[in-house]
N, C-alpha and C positions, 0 to 999 in steps of 0.2 A: 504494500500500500504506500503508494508517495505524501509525503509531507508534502502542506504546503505551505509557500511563505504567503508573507502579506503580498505581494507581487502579482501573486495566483488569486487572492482575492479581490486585489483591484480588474487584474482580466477577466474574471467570472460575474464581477459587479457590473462593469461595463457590458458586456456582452450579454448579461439578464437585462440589464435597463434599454439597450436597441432594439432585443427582442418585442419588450411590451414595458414600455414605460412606465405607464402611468400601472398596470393591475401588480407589478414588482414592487410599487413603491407603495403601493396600497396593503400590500401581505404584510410587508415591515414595521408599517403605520401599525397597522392591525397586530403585530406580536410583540411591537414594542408597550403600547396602551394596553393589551392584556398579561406582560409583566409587570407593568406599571400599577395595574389594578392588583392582582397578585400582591406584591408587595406590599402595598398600600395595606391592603385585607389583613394580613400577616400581622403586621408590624401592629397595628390597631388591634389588636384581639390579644394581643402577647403584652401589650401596654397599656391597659386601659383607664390605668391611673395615670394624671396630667398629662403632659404634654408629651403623646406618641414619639413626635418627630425628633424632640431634642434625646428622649431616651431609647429610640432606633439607633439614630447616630451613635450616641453612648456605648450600644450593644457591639454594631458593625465594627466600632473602634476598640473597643476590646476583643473582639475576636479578629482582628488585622485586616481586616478589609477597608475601612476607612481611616485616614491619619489625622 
């Protein structure tokens, strides 16, 4: 199986977006706003004392994801 670099993903980005522009850029839309919503869900349900946001971040930054 071939790695790929980011190189390979800018040619494969390109070449989905000629094929059909706009319905590529709509799946993306579409899977970035249902991670987004995900998240959101998550982090609210796990926090629901004060303020979600500052104590996601809080969480994320203890566990090495955010700095």
């Amino acid at each position: 199986m071939k790695k790929w670099s980011n190189f390979d993903y800018i040619d494969f980005y390109v070449q989905k977006m000629n094929e059909d522009p706009v319905n590529y850029f709509e799946q993306h839309k579409e899977f970035i706003n249902a991670q987004i919503k995900g998240s959101n869900s998550l982090f609210s349900n796990m926090f629901k004392d004060g303020d979600f946001k500052i104590q996601a971040r809080e969480y994320l930054r203890n566990r090495g994801i955010l700095k």
